[in-house]
C-alpha positions as a printed Julia matrix, in Angstrom:
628×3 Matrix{Float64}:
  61.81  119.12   94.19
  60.56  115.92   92.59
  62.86  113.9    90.84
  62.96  110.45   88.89
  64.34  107.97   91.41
  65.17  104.48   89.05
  64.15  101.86   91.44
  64.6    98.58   89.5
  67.03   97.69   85.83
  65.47   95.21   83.65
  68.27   92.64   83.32
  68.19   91.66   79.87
  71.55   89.96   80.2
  73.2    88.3    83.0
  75.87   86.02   81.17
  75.78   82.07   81.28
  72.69   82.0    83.65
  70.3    83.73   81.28
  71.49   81.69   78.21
  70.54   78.57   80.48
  68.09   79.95   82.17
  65.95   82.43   79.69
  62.14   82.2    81.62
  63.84   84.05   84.76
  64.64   86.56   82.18
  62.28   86.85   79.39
  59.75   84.76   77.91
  60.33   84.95   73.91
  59.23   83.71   70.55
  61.98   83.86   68.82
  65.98   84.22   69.76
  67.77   87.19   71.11
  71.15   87.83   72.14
  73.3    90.6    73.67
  76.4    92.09   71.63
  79.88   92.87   73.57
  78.46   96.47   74.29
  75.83   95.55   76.15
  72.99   96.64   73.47
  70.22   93.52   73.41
  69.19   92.85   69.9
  65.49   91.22   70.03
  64.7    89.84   66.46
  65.25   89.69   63.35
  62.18   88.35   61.74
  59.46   91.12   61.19
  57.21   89.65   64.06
  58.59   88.49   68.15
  57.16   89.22   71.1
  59.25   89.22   74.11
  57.11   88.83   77.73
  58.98   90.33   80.92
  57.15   89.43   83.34
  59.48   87.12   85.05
  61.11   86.46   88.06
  64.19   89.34   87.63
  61.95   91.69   85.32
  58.5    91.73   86.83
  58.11   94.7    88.73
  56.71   93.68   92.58
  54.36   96.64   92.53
  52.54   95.55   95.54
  55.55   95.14   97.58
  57.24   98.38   96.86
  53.7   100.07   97.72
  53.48   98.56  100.73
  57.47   98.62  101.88
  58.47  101.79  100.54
  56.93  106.06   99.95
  56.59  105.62   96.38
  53.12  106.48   94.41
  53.66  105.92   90.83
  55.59  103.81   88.82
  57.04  104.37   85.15
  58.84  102.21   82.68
  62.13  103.86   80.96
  63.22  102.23   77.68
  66.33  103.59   75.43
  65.88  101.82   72.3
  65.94  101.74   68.36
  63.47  100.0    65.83
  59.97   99.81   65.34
  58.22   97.63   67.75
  54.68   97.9    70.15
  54.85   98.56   73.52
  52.32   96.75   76.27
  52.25   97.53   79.96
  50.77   94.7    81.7
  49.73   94.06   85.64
  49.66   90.3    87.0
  47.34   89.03   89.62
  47.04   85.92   91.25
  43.22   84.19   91.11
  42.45   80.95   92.36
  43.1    79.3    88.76
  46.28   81.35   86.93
  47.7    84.1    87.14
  45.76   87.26   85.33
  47.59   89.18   83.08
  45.87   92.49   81.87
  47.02   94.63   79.38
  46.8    98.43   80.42
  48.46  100.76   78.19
  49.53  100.03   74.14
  52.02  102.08   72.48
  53.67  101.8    68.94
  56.9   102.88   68.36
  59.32  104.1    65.01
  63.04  104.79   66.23
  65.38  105.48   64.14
  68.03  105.89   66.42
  69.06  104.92   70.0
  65.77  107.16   71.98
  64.53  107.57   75.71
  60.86  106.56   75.84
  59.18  107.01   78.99
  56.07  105.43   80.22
  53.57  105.83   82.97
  51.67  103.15   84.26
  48.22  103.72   85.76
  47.2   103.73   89.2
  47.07  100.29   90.45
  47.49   98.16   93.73
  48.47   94.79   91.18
  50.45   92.65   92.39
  53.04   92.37   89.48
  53.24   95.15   86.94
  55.2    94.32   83.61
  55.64   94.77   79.9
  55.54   93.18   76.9
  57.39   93.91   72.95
  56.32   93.16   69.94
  58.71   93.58   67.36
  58.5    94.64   63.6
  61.51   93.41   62.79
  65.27   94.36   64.64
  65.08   96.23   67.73
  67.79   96.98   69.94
  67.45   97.71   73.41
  70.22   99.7    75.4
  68.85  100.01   78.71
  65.7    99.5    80.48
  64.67  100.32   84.39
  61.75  100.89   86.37
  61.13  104.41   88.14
  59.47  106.57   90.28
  58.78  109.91   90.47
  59.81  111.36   94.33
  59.76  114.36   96.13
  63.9   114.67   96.69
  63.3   115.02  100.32
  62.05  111.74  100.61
  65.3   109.96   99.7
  67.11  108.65  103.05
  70.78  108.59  103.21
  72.15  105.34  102.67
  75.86  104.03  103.06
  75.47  100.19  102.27
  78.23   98.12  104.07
  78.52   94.3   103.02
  80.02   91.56  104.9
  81.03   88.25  103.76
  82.76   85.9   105.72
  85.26   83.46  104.01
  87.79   80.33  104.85
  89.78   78.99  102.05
  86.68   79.98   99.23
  88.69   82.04   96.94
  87.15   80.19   93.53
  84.41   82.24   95.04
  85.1    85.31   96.75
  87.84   86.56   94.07
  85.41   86.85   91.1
  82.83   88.29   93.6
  84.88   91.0    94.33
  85.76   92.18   90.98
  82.08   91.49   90.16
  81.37   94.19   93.16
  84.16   96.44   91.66
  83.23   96.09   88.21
  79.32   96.04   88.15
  78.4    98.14   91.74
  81.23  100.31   92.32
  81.86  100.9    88.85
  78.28  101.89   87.67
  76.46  105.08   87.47
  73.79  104.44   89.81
  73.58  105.74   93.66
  75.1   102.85   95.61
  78.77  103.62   93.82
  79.64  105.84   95.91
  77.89  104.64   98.9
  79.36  100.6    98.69
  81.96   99.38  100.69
  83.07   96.0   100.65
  84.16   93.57  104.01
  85.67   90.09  103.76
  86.2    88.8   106.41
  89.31   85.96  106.18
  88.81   83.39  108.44
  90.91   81.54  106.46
  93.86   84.11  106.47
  94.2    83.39  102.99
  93.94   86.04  100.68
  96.16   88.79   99.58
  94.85   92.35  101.01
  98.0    94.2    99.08
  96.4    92.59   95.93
  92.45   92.74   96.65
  91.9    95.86   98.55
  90.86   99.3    97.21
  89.0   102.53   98.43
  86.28  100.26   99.18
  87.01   97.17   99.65
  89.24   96.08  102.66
  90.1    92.52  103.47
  90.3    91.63  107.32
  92.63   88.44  108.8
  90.43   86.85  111.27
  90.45   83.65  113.22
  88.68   80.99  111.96
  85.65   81.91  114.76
  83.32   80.33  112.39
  80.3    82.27  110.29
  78.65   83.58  113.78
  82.33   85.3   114.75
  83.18   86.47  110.68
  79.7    88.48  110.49
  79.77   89.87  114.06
  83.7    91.23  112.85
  81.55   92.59  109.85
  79.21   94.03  111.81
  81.87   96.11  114.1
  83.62   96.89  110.7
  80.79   98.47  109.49
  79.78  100.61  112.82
  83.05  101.85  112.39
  84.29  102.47  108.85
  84.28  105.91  107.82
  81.82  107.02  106.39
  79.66  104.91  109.0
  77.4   102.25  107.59
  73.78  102.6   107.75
  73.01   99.19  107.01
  75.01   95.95  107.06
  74.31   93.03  104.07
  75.67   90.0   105.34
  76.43   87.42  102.82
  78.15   83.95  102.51
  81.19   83.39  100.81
  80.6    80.21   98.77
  77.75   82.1    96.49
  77.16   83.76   92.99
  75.24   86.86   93.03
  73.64   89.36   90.0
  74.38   92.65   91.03
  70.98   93.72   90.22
  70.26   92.65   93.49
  72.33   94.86   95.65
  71.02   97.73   93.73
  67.81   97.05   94.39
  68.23   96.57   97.55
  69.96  100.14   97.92
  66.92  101.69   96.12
  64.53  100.31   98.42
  66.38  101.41  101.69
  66.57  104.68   99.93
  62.62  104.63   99.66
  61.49  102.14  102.79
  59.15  104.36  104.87
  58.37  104.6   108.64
  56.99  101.24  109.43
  59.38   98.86  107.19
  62.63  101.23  107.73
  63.74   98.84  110.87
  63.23   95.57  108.31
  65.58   92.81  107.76
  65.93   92.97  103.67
  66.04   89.07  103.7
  67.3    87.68   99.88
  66.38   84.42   98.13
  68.71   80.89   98.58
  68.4    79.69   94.97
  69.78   76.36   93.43
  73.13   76.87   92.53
  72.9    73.11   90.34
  69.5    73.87   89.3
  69.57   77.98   88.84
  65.73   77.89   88.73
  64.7    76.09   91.74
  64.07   78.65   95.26
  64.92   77.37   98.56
  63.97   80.12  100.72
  64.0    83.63  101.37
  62.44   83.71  105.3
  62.62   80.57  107.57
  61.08   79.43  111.01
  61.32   77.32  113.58
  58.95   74.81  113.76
  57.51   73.85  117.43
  59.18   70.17  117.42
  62.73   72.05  116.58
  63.04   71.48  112.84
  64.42   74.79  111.21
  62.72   75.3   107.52
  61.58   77.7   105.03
  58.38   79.39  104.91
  57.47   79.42  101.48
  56.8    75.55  100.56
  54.83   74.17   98.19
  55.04   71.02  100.39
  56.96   68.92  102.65
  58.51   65.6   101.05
  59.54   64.22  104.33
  61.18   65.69  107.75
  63.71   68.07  107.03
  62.85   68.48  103.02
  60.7    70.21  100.82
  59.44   70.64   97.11
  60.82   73.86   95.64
  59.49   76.55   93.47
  60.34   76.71   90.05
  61.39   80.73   89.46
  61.13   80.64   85.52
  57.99   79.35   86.07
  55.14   82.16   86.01
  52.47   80.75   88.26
  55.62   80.21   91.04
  56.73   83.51   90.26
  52.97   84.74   91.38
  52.38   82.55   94.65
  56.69   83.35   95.85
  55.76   87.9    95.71
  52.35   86.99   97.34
  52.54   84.51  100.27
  52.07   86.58  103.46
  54.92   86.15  105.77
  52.55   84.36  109.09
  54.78   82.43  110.98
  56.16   82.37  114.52
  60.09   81.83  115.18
  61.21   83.86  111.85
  64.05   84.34  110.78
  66.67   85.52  107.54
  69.49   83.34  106.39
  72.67   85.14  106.37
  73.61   83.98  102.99
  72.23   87.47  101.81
  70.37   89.52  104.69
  70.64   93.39  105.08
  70.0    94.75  109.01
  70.01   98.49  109.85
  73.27   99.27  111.93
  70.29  101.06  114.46
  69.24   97.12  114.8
  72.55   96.2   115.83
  72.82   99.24  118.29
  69.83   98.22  119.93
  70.43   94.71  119.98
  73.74   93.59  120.0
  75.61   91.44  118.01
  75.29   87.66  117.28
  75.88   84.86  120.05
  79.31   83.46  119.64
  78.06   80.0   118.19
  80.69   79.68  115.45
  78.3    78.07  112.75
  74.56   76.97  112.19
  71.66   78.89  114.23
  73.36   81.87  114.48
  71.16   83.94  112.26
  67.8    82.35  113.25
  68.4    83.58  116.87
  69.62   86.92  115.96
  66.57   87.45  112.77
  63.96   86.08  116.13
  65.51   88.29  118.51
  65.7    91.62  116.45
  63.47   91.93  113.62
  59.73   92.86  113.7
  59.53   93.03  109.97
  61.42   91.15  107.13
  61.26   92.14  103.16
  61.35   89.81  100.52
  61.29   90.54   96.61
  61.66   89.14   93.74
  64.92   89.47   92.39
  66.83   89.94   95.42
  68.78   86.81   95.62
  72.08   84.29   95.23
  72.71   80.85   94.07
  73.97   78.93   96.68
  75.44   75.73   96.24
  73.41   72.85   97.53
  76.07   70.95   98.19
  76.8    72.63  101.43
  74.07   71.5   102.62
  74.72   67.66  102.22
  73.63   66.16  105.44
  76.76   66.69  108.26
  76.42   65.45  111.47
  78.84   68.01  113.4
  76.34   70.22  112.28
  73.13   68.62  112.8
  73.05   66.37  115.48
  75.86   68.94  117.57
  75.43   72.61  116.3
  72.17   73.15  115.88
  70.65   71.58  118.83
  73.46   72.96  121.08
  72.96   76.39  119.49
  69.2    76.44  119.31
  69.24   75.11  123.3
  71.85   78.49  124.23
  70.06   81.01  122.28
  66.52   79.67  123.84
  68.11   80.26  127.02
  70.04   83.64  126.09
  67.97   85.8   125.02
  64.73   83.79  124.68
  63.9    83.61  121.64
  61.17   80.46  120.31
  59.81   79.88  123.8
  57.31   77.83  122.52
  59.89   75.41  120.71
  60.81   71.81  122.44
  64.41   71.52  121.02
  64.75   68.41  123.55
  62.07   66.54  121.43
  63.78   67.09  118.72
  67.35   65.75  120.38
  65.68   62.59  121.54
  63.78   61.94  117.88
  67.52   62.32  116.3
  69.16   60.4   119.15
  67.24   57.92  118.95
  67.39   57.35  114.91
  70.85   57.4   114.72
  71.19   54.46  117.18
  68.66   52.57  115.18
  70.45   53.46  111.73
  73.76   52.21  113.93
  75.38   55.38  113.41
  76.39   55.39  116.67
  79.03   58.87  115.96
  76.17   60.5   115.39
  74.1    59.2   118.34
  77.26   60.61  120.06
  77.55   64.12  118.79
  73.83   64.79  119.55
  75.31   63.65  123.79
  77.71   65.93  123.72
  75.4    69.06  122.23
  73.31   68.64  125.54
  76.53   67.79  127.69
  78.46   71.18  126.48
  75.12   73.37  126.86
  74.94   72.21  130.07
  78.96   73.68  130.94
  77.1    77.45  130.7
  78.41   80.3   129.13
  82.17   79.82  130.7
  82.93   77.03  128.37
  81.93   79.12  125.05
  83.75   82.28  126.26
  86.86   80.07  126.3
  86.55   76.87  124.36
  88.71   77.24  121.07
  86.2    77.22  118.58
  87.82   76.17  115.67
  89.48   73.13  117.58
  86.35   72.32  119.01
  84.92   72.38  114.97
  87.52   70.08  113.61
  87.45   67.17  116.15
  83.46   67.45  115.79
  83.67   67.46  111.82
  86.05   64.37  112.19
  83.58   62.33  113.89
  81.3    62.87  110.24
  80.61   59.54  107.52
  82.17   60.13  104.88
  81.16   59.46  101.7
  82.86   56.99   99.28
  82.49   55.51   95.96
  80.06   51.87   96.06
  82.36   50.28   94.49
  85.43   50.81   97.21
  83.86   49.72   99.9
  85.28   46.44  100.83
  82.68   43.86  101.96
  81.46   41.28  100.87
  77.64   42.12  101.88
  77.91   44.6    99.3
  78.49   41.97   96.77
  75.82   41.59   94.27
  74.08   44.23   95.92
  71.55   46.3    93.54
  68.97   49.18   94.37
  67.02   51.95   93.14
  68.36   55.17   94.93
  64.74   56.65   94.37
  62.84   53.85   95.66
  64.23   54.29   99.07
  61.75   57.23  100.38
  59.15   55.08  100.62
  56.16   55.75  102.55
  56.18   54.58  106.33
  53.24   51.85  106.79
  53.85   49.34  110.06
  51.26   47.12  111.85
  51.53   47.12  115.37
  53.77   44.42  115.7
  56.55   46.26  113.03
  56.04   49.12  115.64
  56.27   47.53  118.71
  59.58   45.85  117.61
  61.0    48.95  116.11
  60.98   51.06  119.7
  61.56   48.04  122.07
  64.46   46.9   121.13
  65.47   50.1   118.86
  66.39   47.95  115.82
  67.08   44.86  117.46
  69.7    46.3   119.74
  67.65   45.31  123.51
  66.37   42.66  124.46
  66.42   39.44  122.14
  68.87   39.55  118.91
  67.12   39.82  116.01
  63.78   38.5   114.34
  64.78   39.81  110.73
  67.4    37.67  109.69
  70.53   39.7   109.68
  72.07   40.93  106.48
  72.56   44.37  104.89
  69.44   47.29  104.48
  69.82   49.98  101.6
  68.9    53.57  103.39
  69.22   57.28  102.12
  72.26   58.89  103.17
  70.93   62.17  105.4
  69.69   62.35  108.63
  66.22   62.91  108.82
  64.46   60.68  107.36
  63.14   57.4   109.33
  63.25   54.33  106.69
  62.09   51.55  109.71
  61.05   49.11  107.27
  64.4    49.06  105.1
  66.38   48.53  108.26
  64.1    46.46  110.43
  66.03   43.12  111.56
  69.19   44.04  109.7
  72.75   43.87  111.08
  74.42   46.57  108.45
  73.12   49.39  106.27
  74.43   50.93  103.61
  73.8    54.65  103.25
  73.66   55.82   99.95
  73.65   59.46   98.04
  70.91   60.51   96.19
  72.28   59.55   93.45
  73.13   56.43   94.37
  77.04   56.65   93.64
  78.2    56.81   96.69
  77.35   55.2   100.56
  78.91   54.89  104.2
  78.17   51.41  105.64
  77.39   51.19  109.46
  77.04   48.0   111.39
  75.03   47.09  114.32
  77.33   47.03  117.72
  75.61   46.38  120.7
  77.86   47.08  123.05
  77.83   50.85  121.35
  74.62   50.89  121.69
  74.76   49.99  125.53
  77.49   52.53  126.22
  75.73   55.58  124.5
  72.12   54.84  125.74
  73.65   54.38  129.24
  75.76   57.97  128.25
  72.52   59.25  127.17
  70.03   59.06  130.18
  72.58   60.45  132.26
  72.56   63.33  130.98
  68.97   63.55  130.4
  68.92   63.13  133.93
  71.57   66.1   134.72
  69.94   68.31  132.4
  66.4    67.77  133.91
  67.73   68.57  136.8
  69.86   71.59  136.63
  68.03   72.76  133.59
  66.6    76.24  135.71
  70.06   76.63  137.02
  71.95   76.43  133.73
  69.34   78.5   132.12
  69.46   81.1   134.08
  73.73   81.28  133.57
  72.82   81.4   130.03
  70.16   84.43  130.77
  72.36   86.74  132.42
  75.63   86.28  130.05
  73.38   87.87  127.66
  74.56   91.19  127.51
  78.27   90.63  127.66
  78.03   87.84  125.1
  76.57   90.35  122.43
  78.53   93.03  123.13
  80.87   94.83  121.08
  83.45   95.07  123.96
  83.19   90.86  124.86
  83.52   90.0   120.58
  86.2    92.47  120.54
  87.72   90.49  123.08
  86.89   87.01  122.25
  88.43   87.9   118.73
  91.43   88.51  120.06
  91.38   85.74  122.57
  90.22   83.44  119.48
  93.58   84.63  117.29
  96.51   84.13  120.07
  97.15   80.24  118.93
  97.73   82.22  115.51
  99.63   84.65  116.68
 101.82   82.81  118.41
């Protein structure tokens, strides 16, 4: 029996963001604005046109062709007013995108009425529509949909997992948005949603925030690696069992338009794309425009980063797309996914439980690198769309060097030598590069941290069975700068001092002698003291990029936020600098050579170490200093 399967709602409303944000929305002549009920009045004047093809409201035709069983594609409107109808389809073309009008229809309602439209047979990339008003129109509800053979339809019980510590600004309204908006709607995935936080923090009230399906679970704090595995489990075994699993952070704001379309297209995926990682979009949660990434790879010198980038700034940074702006709306639904080392970020990616099955669950790396190994290790096929997304806040990624210079290489090094994932990747490079910085930038904790990333890999898998994680996390995250106000830091080089915080990326241009200088005596450290006179250099505060001629010659630099408010000063110690170089090359030289030997540990822990028996275990294990 063929049926009309509603595959996508045209948001024409979604609260502070779209009053801020309108071109994510709709593109409009004149004003419009959404009553308490929910109807969206267009215009008033006699003449508007309102343009959906936008980042939420654009229909990714060629992506649901190609990901999903569907043929045909219709447009439902429920309406009053008299206004014209225009399908249109979008391509890209080496100049702008093309926008072609297909279909015109005029329309006289009187009262609240269902119009239905077919679109014609097309591979476009984009298919949309545009209104044209003739004076007030009010729109109650508007959706893509197809029509399907009901046999078609796959059974879907959608299970998400978020894991939380101490977040509840966050995770509270997310929950009653869930409740509210998903649960509480008329549309499939109500009655096939359930809801898992997972409380690392053991903060939160299940008496007060649990319901049919919703459940809160108490966990250690076994960072975001041991809070989605729980989810994971959780969802293998909740009744009725979970056919997929969508794990998302905690500290994020979502549009619930997003989980429903990413029901719909599990609902529809066919053969090919049914084992897919749904993978959804980091966007600016400062800037609600501006995409990070949706898919990510590992680069071969061991730099993690997104693939869709417009270009890189520096090490470690790109430009972003602009999603209300068309032409980045275009090139973000076209740009072919070619890239070794791939990977979803598990601030919103969906995995079919069969995934998990057949490949375990994550390595028990508490935080950072967890989800690139586990996206390189188990999925052929990832699926991006427009639309499909949360705003993250960009704060959490402010440069930390627990994080950086210990968890990812330390993490990236084990799951290399797990279950061998980016084999072609030189993560040691990539150690030495940061090592090596740091000193130079005299911040000689971080020099330190990236030491004992190689020095812990090389204790096997005994040492991350047992260590206590969340111990381990807090003395690392104590070792971080931290950040002050200018004007509190107390000394005197700072007095006087004056810079432009966007003057500091500059270009790197060196003569030979600048270079040799700069790696002999790594910032005047070896060898003879310095040739640059001393004083105080002015350097970003994050940990990639390499500023040699703003600290050449100097004995302190001040590190300073983007926006220049606030800094960390380091000063040059050689005796630091002896102790950790001398640290250093030690265990370069231990990990060169037992580096087959440890490997191999690492290789055969495999199994156990993403098993559900071993995370059952080590959750318990991780929760006795609790329970005690």
């Amino acid at each position: 029996m063929t049926v009309e399967y509603r595959l996508c709602n045209v948001v024409l409303s979604d609260g502070v963001r779209s009053e801020a944000y309108p071109e994510m929305y709709v593109r409009k002549s004149t004003p419009a604005y959404t009553r308490e009920d929910g109807v969206s009045v267009l215009s008033d004047p006699t003449y508007a046109k309102y343009d959906f093809l936008t980042y939420f409201n654009a229909f990714s035709n060629a992506k649901w062709r190609r990901y999903t069983r569907i043929s045909n594609v219709s447009l439902c409107l429920v309406a009053k007013g008299e206004f014209d109808v225009n399908l249109v389809s979008c391509e890209q073309t080496m100049a702008r995108p093309k926008v072609t009008i297909l279909t015109k229809s005029h329309q006289e309602l009187s009262d609240y009425t269902e119009i239905k439209l077919d679109y014609p047979e097309t591979d476009a990339l984009l298919l949309s529509f545009e209104i044209v008003t003739h004076g007030e129109v009010e729109i109650r509800e508007a959706y893509y949909f197809t029509k399907v053979d009901e046999s078609l339809l796959r059974p879907v019980e959608l299970a998400v997992a978020t894991t939380t510590f101490q977040k509840e600004d966050y995770v509270i309204p997310n929950i009653k948005l869930f409740e509210r908006d998903v649960i509480g709607s008329d549309e499939p995935i109500a009655s096939h949603f359930t809801l898992h936080v997972i409380d690392n923090g053991r903060t939160l009230d299940p008496a007060e925030l649990e319901s049919e399906h919703v459940h809160i679970h108490p966990n250690p704090n076994v960072g975001g690696a041991g809070g989605f595995a729980r989810g994971m489990i959780e969802a293998m075994e909740q009744s009725p069992r979970a056919t997929h699993v969508l794990l998302m952070d905690d500290d994020v704001q979502i549009s619930p338009e997003s989980l429903k379309r990413t029901y719909n297209l599990l609902a529809l995926v066919n053969d090919e794309y049914r084992d897919a990682f749904i993978s959804g979009a980091m966007i600016s949660f400062e800037r609600q425009d501006e995409f990070y990434e949706d898919v990510g790879y590992v680069r071969q010198g061991g730099l993690y980063g997104p693939v869709k980038e417009t270009r890189s700034l520096y090490p470690g940074v790109s430009e972003h797309f602009v999603i209300s702006d068309l032409e980045d709306v275009v090139k973000l639904d076209s740009i072919e996914i070619r890239r070794n080392n791939r990977y979803a970020g598990w601030w919103y990616c969906c995995i079919p439980v069969s995934s998990i099955e057949r490949n375990g669950l994550p390595l028990p790396v508490f935080i950072r690198g967890d989800d690139a190994e586990y996206g390189n290790r188990c999925a052929e096929h990832f699926i991006t769309m427009n639309g499909i997304c949360i705003w993250h806040l960009t704060l959490g990624f402010k440069f930390r060097a627990s994080l950086e210079r210990y968890q990812v290489p330390r993490n990236s090094l084990i799951a290399q030598a797990t279950t061998g994932v980016y084999n072609d990747v030189n993560f040691l490079e990539d150690v030495h590069v940061k090592f090596y910085l740091d000193l130079k930038t005299f911040n000689y904790e971080g020099a330190e941290l990236s030491i004992e990333a190689l020095e812990d890999y090389m204790k096997g898998p005994e040492f991350l069975k047992h260590v206590n994680a969340a111990e381990l996390n807090s003395r690392l995250a104590a070792m971080n700068d931290r950040l002050v106000p200018i004007d509190q830091i107390d000394d005197p080089l700072l007095e006087g001092v004056e810079f432009n915080p966007s003057l500091l990326y500059e270009e790197i241009k060196r003569n030979l002698v600048e270079r040799a200088y700069d790696l002999l005596t790594v910032n005047g450290q070896r060898g003879p003291q310095n040739l640059g006179g001393g004083g105080l250099g002015i350097i970003p505060y994050d940990g990639w990029l390499y500023s040699p001629n703003q600290i050449r010659g100097k004995d302190a630099l001040l590190a300073v936020s983007a926006d220049g408010t606030q800094g960390v000063l380091h000063k040059k110690d050689r005796a630091q600098f002896k102790k950790l170089l001398k640290r250093y090359k030690a265990t370069l030289k231990d990990f060169y050579a037992r580096r087959e030997e440890i490997s191999a540990q690492w290789a055969a822990a495999r199994d156990e170490l993403t098993s559900v028996e071993f995370w059952k275990w080590y959750l318990e294990d991780q929760a006795k200093d609790l329970d005690e």
